[in-house]
C-alpha positions as CSV (number, residue, x, y, z in Angstrom):
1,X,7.4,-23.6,22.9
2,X,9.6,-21.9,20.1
3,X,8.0,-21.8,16.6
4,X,9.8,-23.9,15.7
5,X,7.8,-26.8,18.1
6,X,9.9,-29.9,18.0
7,X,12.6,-28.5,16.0
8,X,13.4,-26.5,19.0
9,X,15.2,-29.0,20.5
10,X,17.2,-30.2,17.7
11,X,20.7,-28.3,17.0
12,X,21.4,-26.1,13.8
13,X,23.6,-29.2,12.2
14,X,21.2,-31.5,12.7
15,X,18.0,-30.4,11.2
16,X,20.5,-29.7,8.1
17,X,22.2,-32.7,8.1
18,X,18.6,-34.7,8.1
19,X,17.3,-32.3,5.2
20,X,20.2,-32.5,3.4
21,X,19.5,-36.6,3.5
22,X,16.1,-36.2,2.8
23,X,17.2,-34.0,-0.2
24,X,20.0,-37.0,-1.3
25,X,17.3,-39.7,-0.6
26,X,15.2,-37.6,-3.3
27,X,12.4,-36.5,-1.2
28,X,9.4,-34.4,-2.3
29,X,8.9,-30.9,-1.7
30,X,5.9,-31.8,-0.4
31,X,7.7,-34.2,2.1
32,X,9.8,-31.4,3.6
33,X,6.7,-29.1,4.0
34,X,5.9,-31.8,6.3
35,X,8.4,-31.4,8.4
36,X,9.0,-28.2,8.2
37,X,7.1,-25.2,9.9
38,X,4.4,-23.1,8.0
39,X,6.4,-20.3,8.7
40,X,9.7,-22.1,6.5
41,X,7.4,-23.4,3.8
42,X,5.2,-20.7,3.2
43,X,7.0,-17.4,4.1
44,X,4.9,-16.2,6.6
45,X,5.4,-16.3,10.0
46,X,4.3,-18.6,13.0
47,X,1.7,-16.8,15.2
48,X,3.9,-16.7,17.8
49,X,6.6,-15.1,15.8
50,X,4.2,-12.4,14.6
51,X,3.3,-9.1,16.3
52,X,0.2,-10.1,18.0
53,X,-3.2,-8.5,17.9
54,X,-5.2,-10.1,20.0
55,X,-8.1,-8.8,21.3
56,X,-7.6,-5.7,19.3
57,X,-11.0,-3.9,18.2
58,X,-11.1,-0.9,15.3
59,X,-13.2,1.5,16.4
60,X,-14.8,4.2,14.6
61,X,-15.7,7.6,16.0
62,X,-17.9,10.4,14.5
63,X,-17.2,13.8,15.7
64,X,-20.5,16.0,15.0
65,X,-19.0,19.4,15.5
66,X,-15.4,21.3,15.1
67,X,-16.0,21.4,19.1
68,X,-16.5,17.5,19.3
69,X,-13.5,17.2,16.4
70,X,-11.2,19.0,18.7
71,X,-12.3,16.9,21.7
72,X,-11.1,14.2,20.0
73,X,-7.8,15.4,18.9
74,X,-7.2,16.4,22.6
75,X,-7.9,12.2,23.9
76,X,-6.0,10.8,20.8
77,X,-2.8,12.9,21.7
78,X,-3.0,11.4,25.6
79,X,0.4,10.3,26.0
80,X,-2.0,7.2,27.7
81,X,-3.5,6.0,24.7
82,X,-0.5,6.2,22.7
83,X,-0.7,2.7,21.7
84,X,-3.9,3.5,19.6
85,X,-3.0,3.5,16.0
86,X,-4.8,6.0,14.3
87,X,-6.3,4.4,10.8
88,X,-8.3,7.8,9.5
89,X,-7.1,11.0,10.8
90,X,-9.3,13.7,12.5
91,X,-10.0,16.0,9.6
92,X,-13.5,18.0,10.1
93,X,-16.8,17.2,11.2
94,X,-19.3,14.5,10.2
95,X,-15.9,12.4,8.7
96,X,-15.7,9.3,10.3
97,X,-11.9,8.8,12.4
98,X,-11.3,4.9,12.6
99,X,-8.5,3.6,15.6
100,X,-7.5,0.2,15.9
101,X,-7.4,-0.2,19.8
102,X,-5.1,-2.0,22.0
103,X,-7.2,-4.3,24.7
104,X,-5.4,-2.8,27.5
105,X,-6.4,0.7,26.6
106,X,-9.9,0.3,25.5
107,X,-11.6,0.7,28.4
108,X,-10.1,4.4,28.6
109,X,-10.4,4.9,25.5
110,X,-14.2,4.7,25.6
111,X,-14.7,6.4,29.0
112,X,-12.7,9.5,27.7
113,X,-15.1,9.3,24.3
114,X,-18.2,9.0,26.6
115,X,-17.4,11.7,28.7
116,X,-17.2,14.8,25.6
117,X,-20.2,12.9,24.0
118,X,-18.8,11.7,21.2
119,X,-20.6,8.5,19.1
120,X,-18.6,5.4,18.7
121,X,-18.9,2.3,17.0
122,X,-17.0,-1.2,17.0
123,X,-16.3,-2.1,13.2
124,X,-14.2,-4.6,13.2
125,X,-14.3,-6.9,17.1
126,X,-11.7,-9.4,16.3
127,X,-8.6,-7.8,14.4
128,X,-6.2,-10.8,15.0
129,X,-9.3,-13.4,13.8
130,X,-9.2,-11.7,10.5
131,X,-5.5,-11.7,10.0
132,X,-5.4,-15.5,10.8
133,X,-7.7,-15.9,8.2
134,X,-6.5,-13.9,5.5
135,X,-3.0,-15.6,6.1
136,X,-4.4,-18.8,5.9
137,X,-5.6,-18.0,3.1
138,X,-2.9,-16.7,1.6
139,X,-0.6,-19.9,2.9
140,X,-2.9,-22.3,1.1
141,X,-3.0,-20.0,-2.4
142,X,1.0,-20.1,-1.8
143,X,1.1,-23.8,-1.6
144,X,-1.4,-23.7,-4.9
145,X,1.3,-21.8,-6.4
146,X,4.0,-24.4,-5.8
147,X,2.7,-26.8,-7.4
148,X,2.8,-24.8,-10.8
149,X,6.2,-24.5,-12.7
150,X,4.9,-20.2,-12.3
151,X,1.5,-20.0,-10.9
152,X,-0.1,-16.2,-11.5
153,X,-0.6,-14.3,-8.2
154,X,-3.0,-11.7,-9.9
155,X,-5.9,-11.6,-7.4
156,X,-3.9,-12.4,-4.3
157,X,-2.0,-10.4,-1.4
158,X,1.3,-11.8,-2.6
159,X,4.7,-11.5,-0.8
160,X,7.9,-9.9,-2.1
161,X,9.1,-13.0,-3.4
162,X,6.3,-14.1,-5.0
163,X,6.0,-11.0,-7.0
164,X,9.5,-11.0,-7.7
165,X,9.0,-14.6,-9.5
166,X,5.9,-13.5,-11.4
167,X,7.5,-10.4,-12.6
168,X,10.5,-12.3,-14.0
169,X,8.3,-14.6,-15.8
170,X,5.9,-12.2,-17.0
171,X,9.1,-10.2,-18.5
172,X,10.1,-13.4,-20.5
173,X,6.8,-14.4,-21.8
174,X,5.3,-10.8,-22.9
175,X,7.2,-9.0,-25.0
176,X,5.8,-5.6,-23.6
177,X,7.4,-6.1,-20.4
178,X,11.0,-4.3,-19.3
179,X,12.1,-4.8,-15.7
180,X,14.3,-2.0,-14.0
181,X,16.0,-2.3,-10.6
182,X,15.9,1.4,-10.1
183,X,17.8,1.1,-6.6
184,X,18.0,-0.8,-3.5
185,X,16.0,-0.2,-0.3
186,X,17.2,0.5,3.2
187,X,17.8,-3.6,3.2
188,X,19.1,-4.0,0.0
189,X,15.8,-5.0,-1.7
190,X,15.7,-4.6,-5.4
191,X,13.1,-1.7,-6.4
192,X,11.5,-2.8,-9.2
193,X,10.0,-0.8,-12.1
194,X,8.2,-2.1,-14.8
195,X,7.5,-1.4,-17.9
196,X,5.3,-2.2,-20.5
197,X,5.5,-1.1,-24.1
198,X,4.9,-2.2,-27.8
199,X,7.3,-2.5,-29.9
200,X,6.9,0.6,-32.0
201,X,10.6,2.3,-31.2
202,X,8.9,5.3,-30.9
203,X,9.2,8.1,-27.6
204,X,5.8,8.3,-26.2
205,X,4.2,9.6,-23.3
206,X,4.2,8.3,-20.4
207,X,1.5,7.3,-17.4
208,X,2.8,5.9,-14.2
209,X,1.7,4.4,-11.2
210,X,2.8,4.2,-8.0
211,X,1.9,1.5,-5.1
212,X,3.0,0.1,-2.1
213,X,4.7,3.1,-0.2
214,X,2.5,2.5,3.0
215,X,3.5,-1.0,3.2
216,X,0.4,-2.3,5.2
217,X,-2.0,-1.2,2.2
218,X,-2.0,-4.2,0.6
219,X,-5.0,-3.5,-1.7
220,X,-2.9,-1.3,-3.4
221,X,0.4,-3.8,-4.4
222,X,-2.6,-6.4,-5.5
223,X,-4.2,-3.3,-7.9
224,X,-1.1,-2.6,-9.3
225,X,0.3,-6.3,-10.1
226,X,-3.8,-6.6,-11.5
227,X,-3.3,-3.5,-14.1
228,X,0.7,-4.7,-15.3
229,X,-1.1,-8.2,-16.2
230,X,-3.6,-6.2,-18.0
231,X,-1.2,-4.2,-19.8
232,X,1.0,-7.3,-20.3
233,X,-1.2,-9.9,-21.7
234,X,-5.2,-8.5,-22.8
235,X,-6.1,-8.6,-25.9
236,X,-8.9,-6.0,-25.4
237,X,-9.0,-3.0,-27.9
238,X,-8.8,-0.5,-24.9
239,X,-5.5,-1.8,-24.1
240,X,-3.6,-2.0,-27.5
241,X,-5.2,1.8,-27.7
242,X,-3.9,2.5,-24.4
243,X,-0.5,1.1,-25.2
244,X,-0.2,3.1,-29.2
245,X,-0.6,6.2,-27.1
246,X,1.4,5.7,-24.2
247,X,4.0,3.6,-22.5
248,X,2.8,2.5,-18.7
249,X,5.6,2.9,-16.0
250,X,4.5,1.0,-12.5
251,X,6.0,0.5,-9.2
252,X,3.7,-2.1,-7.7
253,X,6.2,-2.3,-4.7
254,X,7.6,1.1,-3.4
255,X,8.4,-0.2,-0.1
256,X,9.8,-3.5,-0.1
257,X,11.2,-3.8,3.1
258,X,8.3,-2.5,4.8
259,X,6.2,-4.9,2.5
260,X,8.1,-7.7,3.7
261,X,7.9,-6.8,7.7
262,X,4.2,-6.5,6.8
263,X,4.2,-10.3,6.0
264,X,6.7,-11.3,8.6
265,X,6.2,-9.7,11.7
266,X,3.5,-6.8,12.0
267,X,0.4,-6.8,9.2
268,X,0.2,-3.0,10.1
269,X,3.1,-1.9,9.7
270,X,2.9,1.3,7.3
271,X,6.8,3.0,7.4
272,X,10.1,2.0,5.7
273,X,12.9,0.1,8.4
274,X,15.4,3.0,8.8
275,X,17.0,2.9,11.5
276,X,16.5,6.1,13.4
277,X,19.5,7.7,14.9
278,X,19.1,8.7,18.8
279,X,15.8,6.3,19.0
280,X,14.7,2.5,19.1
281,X,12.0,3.4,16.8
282,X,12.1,2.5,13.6
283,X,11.1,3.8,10.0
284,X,10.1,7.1,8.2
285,X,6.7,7.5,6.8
286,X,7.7,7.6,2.8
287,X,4.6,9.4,1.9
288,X,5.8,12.4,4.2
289,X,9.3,12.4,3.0
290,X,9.4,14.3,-0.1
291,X,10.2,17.6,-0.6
292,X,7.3,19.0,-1.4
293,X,6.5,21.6,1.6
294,X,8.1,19.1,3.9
295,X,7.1,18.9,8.0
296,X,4.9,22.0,7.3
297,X,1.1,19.5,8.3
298,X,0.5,16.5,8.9
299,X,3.9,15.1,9.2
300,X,5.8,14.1,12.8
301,X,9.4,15.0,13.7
302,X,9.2,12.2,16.2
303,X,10.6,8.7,15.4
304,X,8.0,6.6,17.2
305,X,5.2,8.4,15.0
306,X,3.5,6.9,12.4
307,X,3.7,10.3,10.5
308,X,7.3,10.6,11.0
309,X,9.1,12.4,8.0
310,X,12.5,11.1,8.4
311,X,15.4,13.5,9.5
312,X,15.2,15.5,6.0
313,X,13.2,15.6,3.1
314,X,14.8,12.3,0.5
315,X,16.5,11.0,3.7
316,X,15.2,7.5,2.7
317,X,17.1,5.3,-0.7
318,X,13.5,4.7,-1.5
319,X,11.9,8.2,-1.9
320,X,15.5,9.5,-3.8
321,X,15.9,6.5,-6.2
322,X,12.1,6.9,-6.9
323,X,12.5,10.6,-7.6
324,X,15.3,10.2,-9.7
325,X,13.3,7.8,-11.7
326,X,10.5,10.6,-12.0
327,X,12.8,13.2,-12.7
328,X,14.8,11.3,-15.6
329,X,11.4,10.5,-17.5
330,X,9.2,13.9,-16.5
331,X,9.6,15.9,-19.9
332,X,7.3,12.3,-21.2
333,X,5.3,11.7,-18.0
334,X,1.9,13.2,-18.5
335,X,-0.2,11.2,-15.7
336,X,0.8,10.3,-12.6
337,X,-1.3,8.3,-10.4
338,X,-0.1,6.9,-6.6
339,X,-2.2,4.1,-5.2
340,X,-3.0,3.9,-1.4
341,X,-6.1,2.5,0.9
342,X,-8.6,3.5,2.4
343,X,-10.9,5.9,2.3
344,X,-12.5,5.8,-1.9
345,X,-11.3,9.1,-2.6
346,X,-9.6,10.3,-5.8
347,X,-7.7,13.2,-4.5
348,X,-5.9,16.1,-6.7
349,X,-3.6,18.5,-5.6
350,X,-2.7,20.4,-2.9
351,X,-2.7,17.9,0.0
352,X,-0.6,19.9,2.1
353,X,-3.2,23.3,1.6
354,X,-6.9,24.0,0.9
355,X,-5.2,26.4,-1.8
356,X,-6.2,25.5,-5.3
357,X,-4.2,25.6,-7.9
358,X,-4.2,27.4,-10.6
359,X,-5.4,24.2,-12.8
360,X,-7.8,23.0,-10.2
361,X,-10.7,22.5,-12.3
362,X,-9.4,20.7,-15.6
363,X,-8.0,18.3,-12.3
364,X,-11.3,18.2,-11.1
365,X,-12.6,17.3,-14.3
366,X,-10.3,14.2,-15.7
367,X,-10.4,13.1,-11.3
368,X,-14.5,13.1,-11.7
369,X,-15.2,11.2,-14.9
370,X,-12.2,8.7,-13.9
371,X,-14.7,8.0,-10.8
372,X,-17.6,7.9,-12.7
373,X,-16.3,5.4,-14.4
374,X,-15.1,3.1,-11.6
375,X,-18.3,4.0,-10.2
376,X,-20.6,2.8,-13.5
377,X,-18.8,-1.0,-12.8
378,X,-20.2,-2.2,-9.1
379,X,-21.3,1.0,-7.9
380,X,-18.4,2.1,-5.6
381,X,-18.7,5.6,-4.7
382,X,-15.4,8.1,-4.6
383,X,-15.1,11.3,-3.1
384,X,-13.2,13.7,-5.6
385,X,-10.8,16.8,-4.4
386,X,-7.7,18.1,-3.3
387,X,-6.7,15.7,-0.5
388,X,-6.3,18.9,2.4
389,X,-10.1,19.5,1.9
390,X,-11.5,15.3,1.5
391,X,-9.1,13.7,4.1
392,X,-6.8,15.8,5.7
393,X,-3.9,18.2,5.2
394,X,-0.5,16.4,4.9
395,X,2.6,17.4,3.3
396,X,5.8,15.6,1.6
397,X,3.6,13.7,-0.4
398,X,4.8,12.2,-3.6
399,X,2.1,13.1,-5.8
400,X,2.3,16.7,-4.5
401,X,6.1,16.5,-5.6
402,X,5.1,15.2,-8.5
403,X,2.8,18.2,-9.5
404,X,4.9,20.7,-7.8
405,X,8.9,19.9,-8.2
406,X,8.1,17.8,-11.4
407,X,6.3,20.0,-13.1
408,X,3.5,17.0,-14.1
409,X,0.1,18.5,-14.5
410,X,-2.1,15.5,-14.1
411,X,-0.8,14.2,-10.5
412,X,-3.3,12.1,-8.6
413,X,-3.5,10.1,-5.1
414,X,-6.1,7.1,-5.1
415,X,-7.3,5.8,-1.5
416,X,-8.8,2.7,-3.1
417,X,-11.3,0.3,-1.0
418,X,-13.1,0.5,1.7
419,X,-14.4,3.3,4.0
420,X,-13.8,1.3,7.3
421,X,-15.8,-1.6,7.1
422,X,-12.8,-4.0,6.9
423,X,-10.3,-1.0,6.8
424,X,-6.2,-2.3,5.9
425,X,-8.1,-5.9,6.7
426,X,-10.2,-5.8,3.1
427,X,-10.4,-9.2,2.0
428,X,-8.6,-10.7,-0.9
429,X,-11.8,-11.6,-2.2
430,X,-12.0,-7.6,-2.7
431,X,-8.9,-7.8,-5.0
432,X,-10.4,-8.5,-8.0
433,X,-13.3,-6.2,-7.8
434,X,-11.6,-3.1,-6.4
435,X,-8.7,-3.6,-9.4
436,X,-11.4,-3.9,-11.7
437,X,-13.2,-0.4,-11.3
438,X,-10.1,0.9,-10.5
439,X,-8.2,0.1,-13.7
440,X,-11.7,1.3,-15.5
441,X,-11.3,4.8,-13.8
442,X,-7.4,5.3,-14.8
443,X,-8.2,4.3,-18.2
444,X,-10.7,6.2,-18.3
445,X,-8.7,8.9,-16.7
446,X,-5.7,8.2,-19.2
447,X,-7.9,8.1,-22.0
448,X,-8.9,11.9,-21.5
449,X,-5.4,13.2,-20.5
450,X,-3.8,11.6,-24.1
451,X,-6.8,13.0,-26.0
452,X,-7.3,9.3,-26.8
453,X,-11.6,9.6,-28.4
């Protein structure tokens, strides 16, 4: 049966005609979510509409030595275990390399990590269990929602148009808020940047945040829209401080389109939806696309990767209208902080080289108080570093760019929660507690880089 069940067998002018009645005979929006699918109501899709993973397990895998590390890069390049999706890159020894794993391949997959020796563990035994869940979830907060004039979706995994509605109404309520379509996406999204102010007239500096380029790390869109209602409506001390020193650019959405699939059709879907010329693979990989020592590591030339940079470095309408943002405000931006998942790791420059920079350790510095900070709230542990040396070596990252073509000292990357347990599945009742210590540590972070006491 089509999702659409019953409706199936109904023609295109007849289900309109009947709503169209219902509409005249004044029926209740609660009425037509009756009779129409979840998928209609809701916004997400019908299971059967949705790319399934079904019997899917994430496995993790713990190479001991650089012998056992290369072993492994050898079985995850088998052009027969190409349907694993890699979830934490190979990088050196002892750091864990987590793979979300087809059913069909699974069985090879294990022999070949039995046969070099290589440890293994099952984190996560039902993948498509716990995106039913978490979309039920999020259906029945949606339907909450509904029922308000503007209901708040701080502390949820909201969808594009969702956010869209908050933002709007948060911009007419707060007076700090701006919003600023800085461009349209690949499908003629609006790209949204906000920002948030007082009122003083005055040209100040400038912190910004970036979230939501890998469009399946949810964690991070939810941290973002959790700091703008911070900014926008506390009336804590820290903030008003925060906000006399500094005016607070965010993207919480750098990848709407890719946001949007991840909602419709495929949770784990990480790239833009280009359409690649020469190949029915779609998307670039944003995060590999600027020009900051572009395709030199870590970065694919080949459409069907995950890693794939695009055809040239600002191929995509999202990395150059993002960029141009950046470049128009850089003589005021003096912090720069890009929001991803997973891995807790507060990462400074170079991610494409374990060269330091010249400024390495007042990096180092701001990146490990900011940490301790977030840490002093629940607890959470970060590793702190350049991001070739903690995760792995990958260029045409924006926050490279940023430091490099932009000429902004203070450039960070944030992989927020977890380290694998749950993975791009972290539950939404994670939100609140990972934008919590986060927004401690880039206060905290902010703080020290305005020479705020």
């Amino acid at each position: 049966m089509s999702r659409l069940g019953p409706w199936a067998a109904c023609s295109t002018l007849a289900v309109v005609m009947m709503l169209t009645m219902l509409s005249l005979l004044g029926a209740s929006c609660s009425i037509l979510s009756l009779l129409l699918p979840a998928a209609a109501v809701d916004g997400l899709p019908a299971d059967a509409a949705a790319v399934s993973y079904e019997g899917y397990q994430v496995v993790r895998i713990r190479p001991a030595t650089e012998s056992q590390l290369t072993s492994l890069q050898v079985v995850l390049n088998d052009t027969e275990l190409a349907a694993v999706d890699v979830w934490r890159e190979p990088s050196r020894p002892a750091r864990p390399v987590d793979v979300n794993v087809p059913p069909q391949v699974y069985p090879m997959l294990i022999d070949a990590l039995k046969s070099r020796g290589l440890t293994y563990a099952v984190m996560v035994d039902d993948v498509q269990g716990h995106i039913h869940r978490e979309s039920s979830k999020t259906r029945r907060v949606r339907r909450e929602l509904r029922r308000k004039p503007v209901g708040s979706i701080v502390g949820t995994y909201a969808s594009s148009a969702d956010i869209a509605s908050w933002l709007n109404e948060l911009a007419k309520t707060s007076s700090r808020v701006t919003l600023h379509s800085y461009g349209k996406s690949v499908e003629g999204r609006d790209m949204t940047l906000v920002k948030i102010c007082n009122s003083t007239g005055t040209t100040k500096p400038i912190v910004f945040i970036e979230a939501g380029t890998h469009a399946r790390e949810w964690i991070g869109h939810a941290t973002a829209l959790w700091i703008i209602d911070q900014l926008a409506t506390s009336a804590d001390a820290d903030v008003a401080r925060l906000l006399d020193a500094a005016d607070w650019y965010i993207v919480p959405v750098a990848n709407p389109d890719g946001y949007e699939y991840t909602h419709s059709t495929d949770r784990f879907w990480r790239k833009n939806r280009s359409k690649n010329n020469g190949s029915a693979c779609r998307g670039v990989d944003l995060h590999r696309n600027w020009d900051s020592q572009w395709m030199k590591v870590g970065a694919s030339g080949r459409p069907c990767d995950e890693i794939y940079a695009g055809p040239s470095a600002f191929s995509e309408p999202e990395t150059k209208a993002l960029r141009d943002v950046i470049v128009a405000a850089k003589a005021n931006v003096k912090a720069y902080f890009a929001l991803h998942s997973y891995s807790q790791a507060w990462l400074t420059s170079w991610g494409y080289t374990g060269q330091a920079p010249p400024d390495l350790d007042p990096l180092l510095d701001v990146a490990k108080k900011g940490a301790d900070a977030l840490m002093a709230v629940y607890g959470t542990h970060y590793d702190v570093g350049p991001g070739a040396v903690i995760l792995y070596a990958a260029s045409g990252c924006s926050n490279d760019w940023v430091k490099e073509k932009a000429a902004i000292k203070y450039s960070y990357s944030l992989e927020l929660r977890d380290t694998g347990d749950y993975g791009f599945l972290l539950p939404s009742s994670q939100i609140e507690p990972t934008a919590i210590e986060t927004w401690e540590g880039i206060k905290t972070a902010a703080k020290l880089i305005l020479g705020i006491e």
